[in-house]
GUKE-681598 format. One line per field, with one value per residue: residue in one letter; x, y, z of N, C-alpha, C in turn. Coordinates in pm, 1 decimal. Layout:
// GUKE-681598
res = A; ...
nc1 = X; ...
nc2 = Y; ...
nc3 = Z; ...
cac1 = X; ...
cac2 = Y; ...
cac3 = Z; ...
cc1 = X; ...
cc2 = Y; ...
cc3 = Z; ...
***
This chain:
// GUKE-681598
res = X; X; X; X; X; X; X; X; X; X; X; X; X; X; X; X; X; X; X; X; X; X; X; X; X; X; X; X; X; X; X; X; X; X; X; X; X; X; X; X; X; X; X; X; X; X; X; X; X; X; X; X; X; X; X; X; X; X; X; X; X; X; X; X; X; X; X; X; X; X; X; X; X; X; X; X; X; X; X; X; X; X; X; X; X; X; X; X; X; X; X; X; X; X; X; X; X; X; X; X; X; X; X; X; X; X; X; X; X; X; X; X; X; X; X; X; X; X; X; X; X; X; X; X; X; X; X; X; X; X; X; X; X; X; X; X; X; X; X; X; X; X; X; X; X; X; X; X; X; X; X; X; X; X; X; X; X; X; X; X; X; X; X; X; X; X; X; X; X; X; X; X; X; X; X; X; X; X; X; X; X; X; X; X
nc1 = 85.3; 70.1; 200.4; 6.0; -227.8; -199.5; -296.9; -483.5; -655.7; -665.8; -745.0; -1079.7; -1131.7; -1116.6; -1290.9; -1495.6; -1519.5; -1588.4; -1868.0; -1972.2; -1940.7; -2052.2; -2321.0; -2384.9; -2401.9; -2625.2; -2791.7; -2810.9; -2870.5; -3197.7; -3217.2; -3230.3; -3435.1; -3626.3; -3949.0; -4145.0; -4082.9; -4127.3; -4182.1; -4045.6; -3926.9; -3721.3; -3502.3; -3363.7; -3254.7; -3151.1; -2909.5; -2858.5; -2770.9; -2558.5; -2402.8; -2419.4; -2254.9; -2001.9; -1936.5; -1905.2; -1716.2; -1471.8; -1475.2; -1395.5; -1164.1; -1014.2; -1004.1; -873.3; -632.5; -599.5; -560.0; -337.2; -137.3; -165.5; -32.4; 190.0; 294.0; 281.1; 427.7; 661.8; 690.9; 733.6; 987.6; 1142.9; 1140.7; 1278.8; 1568.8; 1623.5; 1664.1; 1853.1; 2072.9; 2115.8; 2221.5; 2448.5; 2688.0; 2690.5; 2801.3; 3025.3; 3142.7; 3157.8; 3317.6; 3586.1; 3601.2; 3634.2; 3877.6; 4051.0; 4042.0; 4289.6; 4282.4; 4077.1; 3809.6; 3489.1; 3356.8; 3431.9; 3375.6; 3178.1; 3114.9; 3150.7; 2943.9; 2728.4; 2786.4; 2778.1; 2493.5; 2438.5; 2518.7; 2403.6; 2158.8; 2133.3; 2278.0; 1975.9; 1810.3; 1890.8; 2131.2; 2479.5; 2795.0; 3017.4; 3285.8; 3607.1; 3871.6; 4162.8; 4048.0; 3936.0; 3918.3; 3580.4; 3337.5; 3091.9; 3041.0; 3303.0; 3452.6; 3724.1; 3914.4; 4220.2; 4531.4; 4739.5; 5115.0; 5193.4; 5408.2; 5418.9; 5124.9; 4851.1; 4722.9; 4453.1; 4376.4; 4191.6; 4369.6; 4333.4; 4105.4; 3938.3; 3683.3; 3413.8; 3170.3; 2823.7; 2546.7; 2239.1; 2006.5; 2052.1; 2097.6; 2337.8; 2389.1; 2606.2; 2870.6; 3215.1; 3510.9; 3820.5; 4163.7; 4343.2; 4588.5; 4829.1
nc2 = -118.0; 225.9; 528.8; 731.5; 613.2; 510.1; 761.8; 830.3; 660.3; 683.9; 911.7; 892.1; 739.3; 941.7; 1095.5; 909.9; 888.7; 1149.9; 1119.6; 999.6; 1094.5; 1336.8; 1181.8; 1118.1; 1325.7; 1399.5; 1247.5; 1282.8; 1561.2; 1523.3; 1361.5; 1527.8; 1757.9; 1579.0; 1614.7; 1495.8; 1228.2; 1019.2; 1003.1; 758.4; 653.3; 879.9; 884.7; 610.5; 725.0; 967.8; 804.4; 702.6; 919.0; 1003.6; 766.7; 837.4; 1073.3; 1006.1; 794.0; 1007.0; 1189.6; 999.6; 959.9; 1210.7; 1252.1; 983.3; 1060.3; 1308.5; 1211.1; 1018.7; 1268.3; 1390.6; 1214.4; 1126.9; 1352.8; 1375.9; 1154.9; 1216.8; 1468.7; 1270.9; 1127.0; 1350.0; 1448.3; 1220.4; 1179.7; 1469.4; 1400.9; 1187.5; 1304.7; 1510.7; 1317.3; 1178.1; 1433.1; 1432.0; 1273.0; 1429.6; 1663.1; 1621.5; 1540.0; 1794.9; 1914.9; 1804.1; 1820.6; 2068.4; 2124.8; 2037.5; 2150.6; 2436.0; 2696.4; 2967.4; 3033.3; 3075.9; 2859.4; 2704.0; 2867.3; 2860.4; 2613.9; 2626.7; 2809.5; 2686.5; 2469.5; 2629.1; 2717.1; 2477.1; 2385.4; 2617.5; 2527.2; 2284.2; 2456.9; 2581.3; 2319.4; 2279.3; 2161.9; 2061.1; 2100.8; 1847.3; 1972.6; 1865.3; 1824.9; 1862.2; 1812.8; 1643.0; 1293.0; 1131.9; 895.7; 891.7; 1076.5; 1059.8; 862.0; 677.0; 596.6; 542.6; 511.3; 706.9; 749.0; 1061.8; 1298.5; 1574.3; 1558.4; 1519.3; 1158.8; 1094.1; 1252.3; 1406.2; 1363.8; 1437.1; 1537.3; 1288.8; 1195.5; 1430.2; 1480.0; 1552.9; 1667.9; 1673.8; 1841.8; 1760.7; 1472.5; 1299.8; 1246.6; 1174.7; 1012.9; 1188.3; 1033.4; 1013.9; 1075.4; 967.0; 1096.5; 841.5
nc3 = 0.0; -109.4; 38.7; 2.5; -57.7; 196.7; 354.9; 202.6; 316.7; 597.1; 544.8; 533.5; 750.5; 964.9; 850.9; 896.0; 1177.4; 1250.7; 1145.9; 1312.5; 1533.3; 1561.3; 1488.6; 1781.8; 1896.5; 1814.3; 1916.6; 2191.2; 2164.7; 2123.8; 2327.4; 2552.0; 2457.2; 2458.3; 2609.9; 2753.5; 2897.7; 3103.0; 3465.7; 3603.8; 3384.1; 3345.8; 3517.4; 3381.4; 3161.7; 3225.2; 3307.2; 3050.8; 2877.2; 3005.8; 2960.2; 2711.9; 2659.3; 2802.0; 2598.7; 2411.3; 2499.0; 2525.4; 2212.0; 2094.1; 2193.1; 2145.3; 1817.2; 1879.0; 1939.1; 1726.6; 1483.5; 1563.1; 1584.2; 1261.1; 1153.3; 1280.2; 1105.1; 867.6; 880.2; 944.6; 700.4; 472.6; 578.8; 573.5; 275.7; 224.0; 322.1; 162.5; -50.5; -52.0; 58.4; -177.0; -377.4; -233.7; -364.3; -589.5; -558.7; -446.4; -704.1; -824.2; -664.6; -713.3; -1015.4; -959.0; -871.5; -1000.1; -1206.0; -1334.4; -1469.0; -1535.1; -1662.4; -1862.0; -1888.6; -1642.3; -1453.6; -1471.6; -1406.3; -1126.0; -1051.0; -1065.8; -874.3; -638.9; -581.2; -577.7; -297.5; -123.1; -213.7; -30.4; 212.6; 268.6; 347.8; 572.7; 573.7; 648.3; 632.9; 797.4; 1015.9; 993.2; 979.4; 1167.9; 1408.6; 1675.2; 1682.4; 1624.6; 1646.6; 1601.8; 1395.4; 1205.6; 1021.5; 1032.0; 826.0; 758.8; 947.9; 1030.2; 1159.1; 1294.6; 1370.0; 1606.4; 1672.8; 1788.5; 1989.9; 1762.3; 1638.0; 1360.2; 1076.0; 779.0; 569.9; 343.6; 227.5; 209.9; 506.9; 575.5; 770.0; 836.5; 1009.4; 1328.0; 1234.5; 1118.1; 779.8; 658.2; 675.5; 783.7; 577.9; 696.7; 746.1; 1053.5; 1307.7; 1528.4
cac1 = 0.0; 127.5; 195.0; -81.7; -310.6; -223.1; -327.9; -646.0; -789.7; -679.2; -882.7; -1177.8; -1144.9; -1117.2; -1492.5; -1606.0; -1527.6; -1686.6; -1971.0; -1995.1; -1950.7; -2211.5; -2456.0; -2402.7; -2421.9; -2766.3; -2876.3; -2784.6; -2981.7; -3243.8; -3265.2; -3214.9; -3563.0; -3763.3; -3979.4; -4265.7; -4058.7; -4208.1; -4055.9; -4006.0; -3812.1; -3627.6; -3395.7; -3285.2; -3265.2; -3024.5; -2857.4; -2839.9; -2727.2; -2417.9; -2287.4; -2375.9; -2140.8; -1870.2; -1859.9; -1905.9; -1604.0; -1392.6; -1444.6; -1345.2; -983.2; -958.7; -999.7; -807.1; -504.1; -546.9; -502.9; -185.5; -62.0; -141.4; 24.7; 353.1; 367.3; 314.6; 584.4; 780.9; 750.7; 830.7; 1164.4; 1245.9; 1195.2; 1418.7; 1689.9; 1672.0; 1720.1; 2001.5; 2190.1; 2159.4; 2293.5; 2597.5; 2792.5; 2725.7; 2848.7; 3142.4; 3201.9; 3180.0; 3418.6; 3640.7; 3584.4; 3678.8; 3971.8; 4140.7; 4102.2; 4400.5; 4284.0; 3945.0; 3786.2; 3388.6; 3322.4; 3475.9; 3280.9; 2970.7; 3042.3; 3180.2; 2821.1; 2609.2; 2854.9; 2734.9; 2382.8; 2380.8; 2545.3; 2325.0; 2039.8; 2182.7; 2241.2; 1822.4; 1722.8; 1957.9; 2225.9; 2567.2; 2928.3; 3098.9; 3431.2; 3644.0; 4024.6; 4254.7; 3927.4; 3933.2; 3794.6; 3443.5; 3254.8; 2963.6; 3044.6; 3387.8; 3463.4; 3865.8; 3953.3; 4324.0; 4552.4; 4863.7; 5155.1; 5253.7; 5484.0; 5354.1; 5030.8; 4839.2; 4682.3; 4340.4; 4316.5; 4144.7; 4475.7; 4298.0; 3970.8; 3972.2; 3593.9; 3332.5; 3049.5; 2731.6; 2431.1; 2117.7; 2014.5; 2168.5; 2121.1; 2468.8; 2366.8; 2726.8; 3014.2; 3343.4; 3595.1; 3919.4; 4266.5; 4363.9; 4663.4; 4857.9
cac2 = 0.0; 373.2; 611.5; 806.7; 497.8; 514.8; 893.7; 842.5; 536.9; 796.2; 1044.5; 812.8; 684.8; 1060.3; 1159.3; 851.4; 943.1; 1268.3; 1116.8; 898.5; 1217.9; 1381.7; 1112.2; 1136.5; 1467.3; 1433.1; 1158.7; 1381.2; 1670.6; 1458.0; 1299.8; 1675.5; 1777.3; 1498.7; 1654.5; 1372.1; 1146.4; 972.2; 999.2; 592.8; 662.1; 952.5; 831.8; 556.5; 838.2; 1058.6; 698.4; 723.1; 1010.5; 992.4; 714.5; 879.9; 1179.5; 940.3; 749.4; 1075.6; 1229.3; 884.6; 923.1; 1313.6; 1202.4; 924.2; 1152.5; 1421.0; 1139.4; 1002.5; 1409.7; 1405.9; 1084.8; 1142.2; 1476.8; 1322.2; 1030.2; 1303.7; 1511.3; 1205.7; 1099.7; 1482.3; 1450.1; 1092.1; 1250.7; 1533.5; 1318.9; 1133.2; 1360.7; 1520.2; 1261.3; 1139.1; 1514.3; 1455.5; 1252.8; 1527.9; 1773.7; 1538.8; 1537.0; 1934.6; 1922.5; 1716.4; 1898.0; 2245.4; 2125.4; 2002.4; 2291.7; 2541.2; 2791.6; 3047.9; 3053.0; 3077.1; 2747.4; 2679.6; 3000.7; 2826.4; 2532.2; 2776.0; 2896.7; 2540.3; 2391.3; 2746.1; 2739.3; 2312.2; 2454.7; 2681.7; 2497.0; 2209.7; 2551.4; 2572.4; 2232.4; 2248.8; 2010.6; 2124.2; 2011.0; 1775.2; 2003.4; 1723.2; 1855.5; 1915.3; 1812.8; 1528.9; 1165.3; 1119.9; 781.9; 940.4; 1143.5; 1052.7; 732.2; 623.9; 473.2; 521.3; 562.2; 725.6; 831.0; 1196.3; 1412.0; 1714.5; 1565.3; 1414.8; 1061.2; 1080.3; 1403.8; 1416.7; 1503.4; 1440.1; 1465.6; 1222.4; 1269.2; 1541.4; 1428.8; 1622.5; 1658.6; 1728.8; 1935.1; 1721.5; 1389.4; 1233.8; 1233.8; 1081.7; 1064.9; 1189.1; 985.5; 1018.1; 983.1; 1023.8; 1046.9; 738.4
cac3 = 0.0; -64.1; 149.2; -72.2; -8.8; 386.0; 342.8; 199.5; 429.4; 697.6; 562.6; 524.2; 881.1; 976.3; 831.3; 982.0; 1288.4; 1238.2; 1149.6; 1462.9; 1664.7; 1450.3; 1545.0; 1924.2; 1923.3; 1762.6; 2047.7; 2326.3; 2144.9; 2094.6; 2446.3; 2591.5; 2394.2; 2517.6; 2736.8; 2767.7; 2931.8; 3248.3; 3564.9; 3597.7; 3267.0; 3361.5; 3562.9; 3297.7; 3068.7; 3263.9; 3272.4; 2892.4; 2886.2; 3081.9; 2866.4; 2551.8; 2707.5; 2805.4; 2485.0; 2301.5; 2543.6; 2458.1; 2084.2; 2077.9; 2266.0; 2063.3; 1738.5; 1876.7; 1896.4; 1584.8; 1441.8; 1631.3; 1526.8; 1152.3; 1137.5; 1312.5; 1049.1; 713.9; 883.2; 935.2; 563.9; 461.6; 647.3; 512.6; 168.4; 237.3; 332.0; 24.4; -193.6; 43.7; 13.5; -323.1; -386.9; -200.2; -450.8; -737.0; -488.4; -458.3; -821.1; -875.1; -608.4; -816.4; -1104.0; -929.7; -800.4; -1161.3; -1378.1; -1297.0; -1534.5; -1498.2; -1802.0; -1842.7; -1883.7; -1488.5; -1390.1; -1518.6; -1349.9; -995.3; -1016.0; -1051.2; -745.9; -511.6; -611.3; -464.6; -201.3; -96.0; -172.3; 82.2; 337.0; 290.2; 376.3; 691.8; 569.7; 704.9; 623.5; 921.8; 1019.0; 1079.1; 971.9; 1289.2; 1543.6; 1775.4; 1581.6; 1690.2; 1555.1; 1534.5; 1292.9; 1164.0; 913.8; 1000.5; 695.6; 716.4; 1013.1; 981.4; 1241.8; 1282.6; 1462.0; 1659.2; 1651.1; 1951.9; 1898.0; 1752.3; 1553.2; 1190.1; 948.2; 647.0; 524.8; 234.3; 195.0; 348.4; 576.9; 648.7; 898.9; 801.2; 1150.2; 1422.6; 1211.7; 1010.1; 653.7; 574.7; 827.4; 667.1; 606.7; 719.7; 819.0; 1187.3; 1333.4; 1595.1
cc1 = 89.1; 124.0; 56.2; -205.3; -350.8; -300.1; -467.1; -747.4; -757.5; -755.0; -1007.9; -1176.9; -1146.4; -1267.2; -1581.6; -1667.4; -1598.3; -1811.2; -2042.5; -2020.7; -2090.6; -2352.9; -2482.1; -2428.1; -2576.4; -2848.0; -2848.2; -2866.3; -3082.9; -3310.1; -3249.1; -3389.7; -3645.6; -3806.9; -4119.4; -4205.3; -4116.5; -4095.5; -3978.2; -3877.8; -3701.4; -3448.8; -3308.5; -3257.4; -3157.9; -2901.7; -2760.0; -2751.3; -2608.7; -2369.5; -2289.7; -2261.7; -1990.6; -1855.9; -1853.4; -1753.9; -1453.0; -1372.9; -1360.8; -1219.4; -959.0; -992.6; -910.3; -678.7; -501.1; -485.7; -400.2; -93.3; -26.7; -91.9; 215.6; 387.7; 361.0; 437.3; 690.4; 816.9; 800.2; 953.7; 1231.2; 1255.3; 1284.4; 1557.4; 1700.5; 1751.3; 1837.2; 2090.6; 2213.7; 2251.5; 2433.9; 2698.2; 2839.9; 2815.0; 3011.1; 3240.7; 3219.5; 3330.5; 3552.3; 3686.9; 3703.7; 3839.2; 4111.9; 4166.8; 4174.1; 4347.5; 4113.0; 3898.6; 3568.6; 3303.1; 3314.3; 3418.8; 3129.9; 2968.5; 3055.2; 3001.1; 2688.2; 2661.7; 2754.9; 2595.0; 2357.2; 2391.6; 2476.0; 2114.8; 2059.9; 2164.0; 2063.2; 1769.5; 1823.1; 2057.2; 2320.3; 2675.1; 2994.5; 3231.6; 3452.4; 3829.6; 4080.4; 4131.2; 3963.1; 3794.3; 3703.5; 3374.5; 3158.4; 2955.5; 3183.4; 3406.8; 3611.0; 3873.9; 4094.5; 4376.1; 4717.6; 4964.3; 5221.9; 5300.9; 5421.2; 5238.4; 4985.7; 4750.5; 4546.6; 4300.2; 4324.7; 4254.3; 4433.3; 4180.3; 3921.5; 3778.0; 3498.3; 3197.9; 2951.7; 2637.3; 2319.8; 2015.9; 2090.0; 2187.5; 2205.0; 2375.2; 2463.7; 2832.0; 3143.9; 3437.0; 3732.8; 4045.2; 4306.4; 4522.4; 4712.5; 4885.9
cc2 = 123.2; 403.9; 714.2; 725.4; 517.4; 612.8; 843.2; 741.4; 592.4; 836.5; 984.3; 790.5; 858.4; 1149.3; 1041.7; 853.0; 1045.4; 1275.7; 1073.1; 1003.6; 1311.6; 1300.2; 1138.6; 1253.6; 1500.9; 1384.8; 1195.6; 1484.7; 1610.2; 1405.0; 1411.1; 1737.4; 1716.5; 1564.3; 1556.2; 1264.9; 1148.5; 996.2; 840.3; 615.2; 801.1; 957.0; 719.1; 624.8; 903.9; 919.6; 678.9; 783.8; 1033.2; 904.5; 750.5; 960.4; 1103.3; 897.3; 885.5; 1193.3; 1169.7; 951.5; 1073.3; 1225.9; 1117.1; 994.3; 1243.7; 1331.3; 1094.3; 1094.6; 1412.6; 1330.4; 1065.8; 1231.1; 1431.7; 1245.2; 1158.8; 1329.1; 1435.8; 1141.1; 1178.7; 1468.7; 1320.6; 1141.9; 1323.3; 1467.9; 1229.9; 1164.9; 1428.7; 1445.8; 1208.6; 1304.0; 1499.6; 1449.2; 1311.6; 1638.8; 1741.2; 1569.5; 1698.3; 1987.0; 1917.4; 1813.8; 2013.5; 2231.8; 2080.0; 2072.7; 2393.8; 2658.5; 2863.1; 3089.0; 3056.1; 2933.3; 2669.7; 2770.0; 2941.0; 2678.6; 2581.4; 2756.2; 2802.5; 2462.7; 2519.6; 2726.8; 2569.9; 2331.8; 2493.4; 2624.8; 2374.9; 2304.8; 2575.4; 2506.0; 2186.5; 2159.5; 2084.0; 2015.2; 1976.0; 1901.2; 1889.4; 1730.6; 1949.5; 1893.8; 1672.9; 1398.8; 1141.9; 995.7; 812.1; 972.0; 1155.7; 928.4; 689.6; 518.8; 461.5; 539.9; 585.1; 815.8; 953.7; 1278.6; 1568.7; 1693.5; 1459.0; 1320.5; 1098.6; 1177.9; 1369.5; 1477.1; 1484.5; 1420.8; 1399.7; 1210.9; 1396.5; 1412.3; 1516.0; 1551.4; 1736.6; 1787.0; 1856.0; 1554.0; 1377.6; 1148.9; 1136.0; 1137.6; 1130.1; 1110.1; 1042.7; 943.5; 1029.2; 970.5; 941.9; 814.3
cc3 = 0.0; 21.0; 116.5; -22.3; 181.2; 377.0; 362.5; 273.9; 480.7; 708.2; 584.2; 681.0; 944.3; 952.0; 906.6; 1079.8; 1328.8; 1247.0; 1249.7; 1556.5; 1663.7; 1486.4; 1666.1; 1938.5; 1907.2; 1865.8; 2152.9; 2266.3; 2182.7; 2238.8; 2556.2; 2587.0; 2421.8; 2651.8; 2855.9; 2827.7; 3086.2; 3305.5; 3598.5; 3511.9; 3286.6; 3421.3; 3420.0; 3189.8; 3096.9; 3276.9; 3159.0; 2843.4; 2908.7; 3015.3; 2734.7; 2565.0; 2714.0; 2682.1; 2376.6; 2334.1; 2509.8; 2308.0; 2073.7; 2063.7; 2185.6; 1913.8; 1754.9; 1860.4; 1786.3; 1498.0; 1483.5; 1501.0; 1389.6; 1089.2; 1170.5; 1136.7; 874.8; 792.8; 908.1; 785.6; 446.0; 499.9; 583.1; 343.6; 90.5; 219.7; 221.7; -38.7; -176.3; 7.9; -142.9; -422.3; -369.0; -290.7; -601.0; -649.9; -491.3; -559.6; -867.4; -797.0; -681.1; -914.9; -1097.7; -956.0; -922.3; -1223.8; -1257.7; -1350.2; -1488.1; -1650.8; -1796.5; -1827.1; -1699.7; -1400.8; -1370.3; -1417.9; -1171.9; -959.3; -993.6; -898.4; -622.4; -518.5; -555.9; -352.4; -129.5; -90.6; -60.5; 224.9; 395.5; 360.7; 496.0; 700.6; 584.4; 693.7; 779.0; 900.5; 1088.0; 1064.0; 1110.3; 1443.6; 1626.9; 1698.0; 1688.9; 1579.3; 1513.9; 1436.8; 1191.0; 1079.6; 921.1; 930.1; 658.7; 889.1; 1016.6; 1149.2; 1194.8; 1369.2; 1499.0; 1635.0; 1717.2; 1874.6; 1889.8; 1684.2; 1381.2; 1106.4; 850.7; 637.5; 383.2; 152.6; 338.0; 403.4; 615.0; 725.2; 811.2; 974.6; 1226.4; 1404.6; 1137.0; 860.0; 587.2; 665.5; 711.8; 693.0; 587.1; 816.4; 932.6; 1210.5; 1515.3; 1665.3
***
């Protein structure tokens, strides 16, 4: 079943409910307006009454949680979306990188592509995705990838000397750790 599918039996279960509430609401009017009722019957009446209220108090609450609940799970399949497409970005970002970093010369062509690399960039800065600093920091697993480990002089054990790729965060979740080399 879609997620489009989930949606719409939501919604459906969502008017039903409505309508359910809609009824009780009518049989509490309804048993409000009776004014011909005997006194024998009155009492089982105000009886009535009181559990139409409770089950009609119940169904609210359970309605008002379902509204919750189905609002969480869109904005949680909004956010898994995001992050899709986030990362499937990365590895063009990668490659402009790449790119940049080859041509020596400034010519319009390298301008043009300059200006397509800032403009991913920036749209990444939008959707809250943020490059890992990870050169000269203290290795962290969380967010670090040691894929090499190399010794180095004047350099205490465990610090990021190379970042061999980048890693971002998309707010305070790891999109892609970076990998690097630390030194012994």
């Amino acid at each position: 079943m879609s997620k489009r599918d989930n949606l719409n039996k939501k919604a459906e279960e969502v008017e039903d409910t409505e309508e359910e509430l809609q009824d009780i609401e009518e049989e509490i009017e309804d048993k409000k307006n009776t004014e011909d009722v005997s006194e024998d019957s009155q009492g089982e009446s105000d009886d009535e009454l009181n559990l139409m209220k409770d089950k009609f108090v119940r169904l609210q609450a359970d309605f008002s949680n379902y509204k919750r609940r189905t609002e969480n799970e869109k904005k949680d399949y909004i956010d898994l979306g995001i992050e899709k497409v986030m990362l499937g970005l990365l590895p063009i970002i990668d490659n402009f990188e790449r790119a940049l970093s080859m041509s020596d010369e400034k010519n319009s062509f390298t301008e043009g592509i300059d200006m397509i690399y800032g403009q991913l960039i920036e749209l990444l800065e939008k959707n809250d995705v943020k490059e890992i600093e990870a050169l000269d920091s203290k290795f962290d697993p969380n967010t670090h990838h040691a894929v090499l480990v190399e010794p180095k002089e004047g350099t205490k054990e465990g610090i990021v000397i190379e970042v061999l790729q980048k890693g971002y965060k998309l707010g305070e979740k790891v999109l892609r750790p970076a990998m690097v080399k630390v030194s012994q």
